[in-house]
C-alpha positions in Angstrom: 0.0 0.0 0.0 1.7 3.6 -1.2 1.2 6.5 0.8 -0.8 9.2 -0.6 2.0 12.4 -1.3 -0.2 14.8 -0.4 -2.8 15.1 2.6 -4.3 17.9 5.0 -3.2 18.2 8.6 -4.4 20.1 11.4 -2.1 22.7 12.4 -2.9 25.2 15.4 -5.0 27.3 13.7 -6.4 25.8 11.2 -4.6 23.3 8.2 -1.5 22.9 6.1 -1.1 20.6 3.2 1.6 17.9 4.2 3.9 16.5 1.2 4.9 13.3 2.0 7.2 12.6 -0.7 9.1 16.1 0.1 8.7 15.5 3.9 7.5 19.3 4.3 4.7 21.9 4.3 3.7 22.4 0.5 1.5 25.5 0.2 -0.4 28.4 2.4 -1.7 28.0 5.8 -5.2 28.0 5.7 -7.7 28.7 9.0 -10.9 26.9 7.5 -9.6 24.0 4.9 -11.9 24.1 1.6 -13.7 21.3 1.2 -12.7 20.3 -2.5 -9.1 21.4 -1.9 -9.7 18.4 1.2 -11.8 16.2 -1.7 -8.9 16.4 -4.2 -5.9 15.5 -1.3 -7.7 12.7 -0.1 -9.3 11.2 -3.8 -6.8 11.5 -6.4 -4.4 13.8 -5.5 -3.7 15.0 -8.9 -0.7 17.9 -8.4 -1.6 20.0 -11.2 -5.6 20.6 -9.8 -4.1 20.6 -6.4 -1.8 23.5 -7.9 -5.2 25.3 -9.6 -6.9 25.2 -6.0 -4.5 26.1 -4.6 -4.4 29.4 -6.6 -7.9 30.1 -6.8 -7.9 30.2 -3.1 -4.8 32.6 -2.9 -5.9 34.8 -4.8 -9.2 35.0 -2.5 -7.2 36.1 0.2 -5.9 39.4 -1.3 
């Protein structure tokens, strides 16, 4: 059984995106995780629509 690269952990705060592969934080902090940024990490973890959530989101914050 291969561990899934990427997946959500709880960080004091709120979430960070874990890269297991990298063995560091990949990505922004985020206070409330988005549900289908959570979805994609945990289904099929596809790094380029991880990448395009991860944008979209960004650029919500400014």
């Amino acid at each position: 059984m291969s561990r899934r690269r990427y997946v959500a952990r709880g960080a004091p705060g709120g979430y960070r995106i874990w890269d297991n592969r990298g063995r560091r934080w990949w990505g922004d902090f985020y206070e409330l995780c988005p549900d289908d940024l959570v979805a994609e990490l945990n289904g099929q973890a596809d790094a380029a629509r991880i990448a395009v959530l991860m944008k979209h989101y960004r650029a919500q914050k400014r």
